[in-house]
Z-matrix of the N, CA and C atoms (Angstrom, degrees):
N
C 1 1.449
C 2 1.522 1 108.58
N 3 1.504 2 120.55 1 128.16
C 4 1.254 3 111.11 2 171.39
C 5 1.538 4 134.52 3 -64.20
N 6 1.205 5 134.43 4 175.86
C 7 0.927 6 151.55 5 -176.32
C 8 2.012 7 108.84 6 -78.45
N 9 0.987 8 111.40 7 115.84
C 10 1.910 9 109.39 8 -175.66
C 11 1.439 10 92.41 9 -99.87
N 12 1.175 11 118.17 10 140.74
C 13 1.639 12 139.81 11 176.18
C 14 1.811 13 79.71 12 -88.27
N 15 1.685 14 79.22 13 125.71
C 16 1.574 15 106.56 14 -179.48
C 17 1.449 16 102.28 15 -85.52
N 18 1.647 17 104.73 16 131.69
C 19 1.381 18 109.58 17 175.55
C 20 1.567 19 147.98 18 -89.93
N 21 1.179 20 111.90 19 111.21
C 22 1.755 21 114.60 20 -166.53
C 23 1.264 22 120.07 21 -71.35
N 24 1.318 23 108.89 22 105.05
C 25 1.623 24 144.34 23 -177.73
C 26 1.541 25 97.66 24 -43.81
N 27 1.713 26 98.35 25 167.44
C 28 1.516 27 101.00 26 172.81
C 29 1.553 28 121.45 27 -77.59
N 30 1.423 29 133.09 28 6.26
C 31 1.381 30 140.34 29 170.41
C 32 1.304 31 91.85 30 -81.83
N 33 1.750 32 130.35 31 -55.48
C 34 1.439 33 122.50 32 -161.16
C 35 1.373 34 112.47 33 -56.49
N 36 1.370 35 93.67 34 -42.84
C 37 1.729 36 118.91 35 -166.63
C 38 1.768 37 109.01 36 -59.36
N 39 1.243 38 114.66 37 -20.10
C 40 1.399 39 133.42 38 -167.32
C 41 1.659 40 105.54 39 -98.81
N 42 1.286 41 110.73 40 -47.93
C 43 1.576 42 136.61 41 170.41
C 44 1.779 43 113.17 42 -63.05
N 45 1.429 44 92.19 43 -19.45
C 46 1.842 45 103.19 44 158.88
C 47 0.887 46 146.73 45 -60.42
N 48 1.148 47 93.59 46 -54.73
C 49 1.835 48 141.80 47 -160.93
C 50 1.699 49 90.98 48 -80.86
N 51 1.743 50 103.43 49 -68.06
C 52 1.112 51 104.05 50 -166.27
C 53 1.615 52 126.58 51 -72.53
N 54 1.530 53 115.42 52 -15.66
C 55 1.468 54 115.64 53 151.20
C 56 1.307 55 111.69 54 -46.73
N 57 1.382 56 122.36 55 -55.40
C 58 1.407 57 115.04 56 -157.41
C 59 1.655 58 113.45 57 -81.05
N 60 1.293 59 116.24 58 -21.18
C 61 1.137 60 115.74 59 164.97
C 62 1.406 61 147.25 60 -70.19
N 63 1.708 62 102.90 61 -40.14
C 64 1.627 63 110.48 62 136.91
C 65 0.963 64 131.01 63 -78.95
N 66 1.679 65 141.20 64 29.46
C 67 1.084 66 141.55 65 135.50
C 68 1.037 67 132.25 66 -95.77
N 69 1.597 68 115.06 67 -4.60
C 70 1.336 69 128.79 68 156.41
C 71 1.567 70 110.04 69 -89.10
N 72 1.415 71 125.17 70 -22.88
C 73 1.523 72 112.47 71 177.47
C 74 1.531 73 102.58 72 -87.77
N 75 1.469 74 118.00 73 14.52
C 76 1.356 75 112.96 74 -179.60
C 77 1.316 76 108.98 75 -102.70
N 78 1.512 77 108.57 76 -30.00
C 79 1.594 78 117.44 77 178.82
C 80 1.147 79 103.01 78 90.85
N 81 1.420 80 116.04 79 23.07
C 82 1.704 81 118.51 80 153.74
C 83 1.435 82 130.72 81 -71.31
N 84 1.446 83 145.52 82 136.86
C 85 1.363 84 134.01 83 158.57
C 86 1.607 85 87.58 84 -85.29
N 87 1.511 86 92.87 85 -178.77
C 88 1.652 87 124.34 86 -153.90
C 89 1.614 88 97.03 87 -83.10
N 90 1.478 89 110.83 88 -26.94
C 91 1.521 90 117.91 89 -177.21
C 92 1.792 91 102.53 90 -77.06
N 93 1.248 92 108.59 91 -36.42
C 94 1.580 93 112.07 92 -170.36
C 95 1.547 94 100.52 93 -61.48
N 96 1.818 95 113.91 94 -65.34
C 97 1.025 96 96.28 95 -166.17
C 98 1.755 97 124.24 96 -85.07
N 99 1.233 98 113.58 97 -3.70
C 100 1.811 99 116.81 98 156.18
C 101 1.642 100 98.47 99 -43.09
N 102 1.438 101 108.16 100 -65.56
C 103 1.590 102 115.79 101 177.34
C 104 1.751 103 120.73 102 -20.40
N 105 1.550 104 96.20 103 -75.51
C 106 1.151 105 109.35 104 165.92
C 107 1.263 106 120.26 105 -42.65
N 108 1.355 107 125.79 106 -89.27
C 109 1.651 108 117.31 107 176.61
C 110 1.631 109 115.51 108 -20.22
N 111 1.379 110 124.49 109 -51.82
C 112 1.484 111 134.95 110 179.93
C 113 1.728 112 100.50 111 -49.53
N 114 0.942 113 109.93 112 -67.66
C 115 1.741 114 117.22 113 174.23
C 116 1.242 115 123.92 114 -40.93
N 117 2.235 116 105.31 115 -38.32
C 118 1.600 117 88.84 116 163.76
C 119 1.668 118 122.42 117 -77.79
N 120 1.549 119 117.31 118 -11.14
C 121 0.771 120 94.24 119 -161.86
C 122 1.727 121 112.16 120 137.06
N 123 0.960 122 113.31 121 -1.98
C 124 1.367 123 139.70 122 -160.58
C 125 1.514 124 119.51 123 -138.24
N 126 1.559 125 117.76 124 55.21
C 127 1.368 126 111.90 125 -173.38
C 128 1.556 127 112.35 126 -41.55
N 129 1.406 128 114.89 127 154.52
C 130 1.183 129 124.74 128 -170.97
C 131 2.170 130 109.60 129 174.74
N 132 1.688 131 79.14 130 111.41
C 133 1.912 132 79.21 131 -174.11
C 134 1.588 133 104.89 132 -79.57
N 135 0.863 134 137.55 133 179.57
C 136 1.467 135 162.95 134 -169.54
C 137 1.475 136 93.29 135 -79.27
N 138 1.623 137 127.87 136 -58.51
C 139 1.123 138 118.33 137 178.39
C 140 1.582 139 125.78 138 -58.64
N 141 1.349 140 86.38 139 -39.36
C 142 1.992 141 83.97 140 168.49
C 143 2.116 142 120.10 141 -73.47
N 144 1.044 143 87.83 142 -3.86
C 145 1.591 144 93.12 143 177.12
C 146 1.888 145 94.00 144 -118.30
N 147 0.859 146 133.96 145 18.08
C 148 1.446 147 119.77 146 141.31
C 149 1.604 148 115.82 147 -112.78
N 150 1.627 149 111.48 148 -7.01
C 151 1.563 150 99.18 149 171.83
C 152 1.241 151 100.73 150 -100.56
N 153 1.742 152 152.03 151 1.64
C 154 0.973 153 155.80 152 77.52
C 155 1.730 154 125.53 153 45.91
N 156 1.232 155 82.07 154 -84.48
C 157 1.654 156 114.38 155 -173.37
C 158 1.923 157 98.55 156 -75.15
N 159 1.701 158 116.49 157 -32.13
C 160 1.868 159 84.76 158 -167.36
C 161 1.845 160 62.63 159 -113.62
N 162 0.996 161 149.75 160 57.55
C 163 1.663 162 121.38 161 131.40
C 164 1.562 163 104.68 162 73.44
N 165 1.076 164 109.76 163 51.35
C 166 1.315 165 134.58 164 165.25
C 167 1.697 166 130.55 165 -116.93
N 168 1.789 167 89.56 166 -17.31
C 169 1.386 168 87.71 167 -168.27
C 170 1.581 169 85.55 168 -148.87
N 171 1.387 170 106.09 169 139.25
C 172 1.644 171 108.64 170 -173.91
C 173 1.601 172 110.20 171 -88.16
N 174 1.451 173 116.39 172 136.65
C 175 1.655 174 120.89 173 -169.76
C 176 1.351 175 76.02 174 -83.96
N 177 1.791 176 113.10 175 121.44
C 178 1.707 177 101.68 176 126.07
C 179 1.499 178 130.95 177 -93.57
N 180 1.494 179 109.72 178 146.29
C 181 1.772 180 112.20 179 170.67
C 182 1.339 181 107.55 180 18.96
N 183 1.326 182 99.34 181 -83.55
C 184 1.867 183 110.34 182 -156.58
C 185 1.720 184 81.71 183 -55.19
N 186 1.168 185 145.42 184 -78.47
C 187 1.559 186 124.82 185 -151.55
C 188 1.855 187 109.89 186 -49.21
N 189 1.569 188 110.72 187 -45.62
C 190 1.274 189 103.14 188 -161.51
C 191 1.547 190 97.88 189 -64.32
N 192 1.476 191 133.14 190 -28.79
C 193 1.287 192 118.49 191 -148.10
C 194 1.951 193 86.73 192 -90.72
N 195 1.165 194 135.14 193 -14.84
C 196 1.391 195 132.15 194 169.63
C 197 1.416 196 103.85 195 -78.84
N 198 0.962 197 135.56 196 -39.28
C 199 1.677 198 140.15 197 176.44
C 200 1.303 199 102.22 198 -57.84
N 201 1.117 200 129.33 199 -59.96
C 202 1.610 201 137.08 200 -164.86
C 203 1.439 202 101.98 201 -69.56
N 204 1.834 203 117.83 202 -40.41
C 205 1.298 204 86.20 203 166.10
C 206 1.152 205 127.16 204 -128.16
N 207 1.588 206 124.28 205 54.31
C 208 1.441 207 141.37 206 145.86
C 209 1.944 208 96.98 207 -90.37
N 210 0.975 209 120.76 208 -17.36
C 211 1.395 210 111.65 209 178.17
C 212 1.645 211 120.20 210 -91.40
N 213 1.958 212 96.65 211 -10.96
C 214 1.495 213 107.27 212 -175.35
C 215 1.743 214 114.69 213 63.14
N 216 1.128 215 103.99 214 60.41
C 217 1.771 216 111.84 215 -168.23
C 218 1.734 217 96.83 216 -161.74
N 219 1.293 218 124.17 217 143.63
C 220 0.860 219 132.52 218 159.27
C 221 1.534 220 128.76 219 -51.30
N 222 1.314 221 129.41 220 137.31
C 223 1.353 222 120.00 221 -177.19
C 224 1.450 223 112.00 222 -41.43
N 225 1.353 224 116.77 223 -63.78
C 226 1.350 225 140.57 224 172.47
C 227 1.426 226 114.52 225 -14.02
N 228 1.682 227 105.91 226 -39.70
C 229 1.390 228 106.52 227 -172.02
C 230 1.566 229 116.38 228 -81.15
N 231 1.299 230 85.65 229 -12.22
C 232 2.208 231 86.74 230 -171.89
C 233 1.597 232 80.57 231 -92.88
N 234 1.024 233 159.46 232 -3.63
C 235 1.612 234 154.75 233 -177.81
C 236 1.456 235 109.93 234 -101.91
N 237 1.116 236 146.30 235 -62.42
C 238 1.292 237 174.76 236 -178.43
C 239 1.554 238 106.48 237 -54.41
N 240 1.286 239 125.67 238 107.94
C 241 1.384 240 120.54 239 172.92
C 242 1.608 241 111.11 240 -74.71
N 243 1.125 242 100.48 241 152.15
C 244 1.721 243 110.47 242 -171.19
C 245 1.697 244 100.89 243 -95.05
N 246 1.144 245 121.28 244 150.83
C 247 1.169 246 125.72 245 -161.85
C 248 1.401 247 115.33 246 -75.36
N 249 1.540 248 128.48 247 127.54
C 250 1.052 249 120.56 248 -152.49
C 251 1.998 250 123.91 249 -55.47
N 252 1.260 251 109.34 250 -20.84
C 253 1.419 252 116.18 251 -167.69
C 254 1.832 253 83.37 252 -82.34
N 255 1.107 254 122.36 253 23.33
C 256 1.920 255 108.66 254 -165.62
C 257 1.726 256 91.98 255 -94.74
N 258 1.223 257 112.01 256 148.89
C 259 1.542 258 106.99 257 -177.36
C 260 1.477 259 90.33 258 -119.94
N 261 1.464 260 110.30 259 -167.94
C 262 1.963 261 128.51 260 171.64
C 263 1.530 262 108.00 261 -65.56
N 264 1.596 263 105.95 262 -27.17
C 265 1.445 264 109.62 263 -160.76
C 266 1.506 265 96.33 264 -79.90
N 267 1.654 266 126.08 265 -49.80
C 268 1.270 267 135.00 266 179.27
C 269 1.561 268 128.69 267 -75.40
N 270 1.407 269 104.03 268 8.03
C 271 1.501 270 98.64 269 -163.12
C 272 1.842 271 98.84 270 -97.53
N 273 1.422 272 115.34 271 16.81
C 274 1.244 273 119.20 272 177.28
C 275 1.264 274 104.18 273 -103.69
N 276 1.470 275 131.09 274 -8.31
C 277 1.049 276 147.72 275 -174.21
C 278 1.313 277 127.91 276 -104.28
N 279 1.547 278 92.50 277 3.20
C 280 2.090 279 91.12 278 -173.09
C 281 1.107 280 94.72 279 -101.38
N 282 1.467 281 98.64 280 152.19
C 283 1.662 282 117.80 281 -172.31
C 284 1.822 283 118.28 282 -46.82
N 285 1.727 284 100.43 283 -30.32
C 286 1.424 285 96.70 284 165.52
C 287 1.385 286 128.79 285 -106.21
N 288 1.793 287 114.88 286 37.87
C 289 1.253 288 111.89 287 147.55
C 290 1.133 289 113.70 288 -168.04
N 291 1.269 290 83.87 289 112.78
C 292 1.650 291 130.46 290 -168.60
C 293 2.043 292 90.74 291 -51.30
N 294 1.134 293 109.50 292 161.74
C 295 1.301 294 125.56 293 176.85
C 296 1.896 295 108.27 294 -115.54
């Protein structure tokens, strides 16, 4: 029996989005922050943090909690939807991600 590509729920799907978005309000490329995670401690190539980021590849724990803090943000915040009135301009400003 083959192998089924396991499917990423609407938390993952959110936990996508929101990597890639505070790593673009950070002024990271995809190589910087693979980098980063590697430095804490958490190897991680660029390719696994761009299949990552569009929902190709499922974050476990150990990645989100190196993501959250090579991104300087609480785990919580790549999990946690931001409140809908929140724009690009404010999302440096919500209580779960810290600047």
């Amino acid at each position: 029996m083959p192998n089924r590509p396991v499917e990423i729920g609407p938390v993952g799907l959110h936990a996508a989005r929101a990597i890639e978005h505070l790593r673009l309000l950070r002024g990271l490329t995809q190589h910087q922050l693979a980098a980063r995670c590697t430095a804490l401690g958490r190897p991680m190539a660029n390719t696994a943090l761009s299949r990552t980021e569009r929902a190709r590849r499922r974050c476990d724990i150990g990645d989100l909690v190196a993501l959250a803090a090579a991104l300087g943000a609480p785990p919580a915040a790549l999990l946690l939807p931001w409140p809908a009135h929140a724009c690009a301009s404010h999302a440096t400003s919500h209580p779960l991600t810290p600047t």
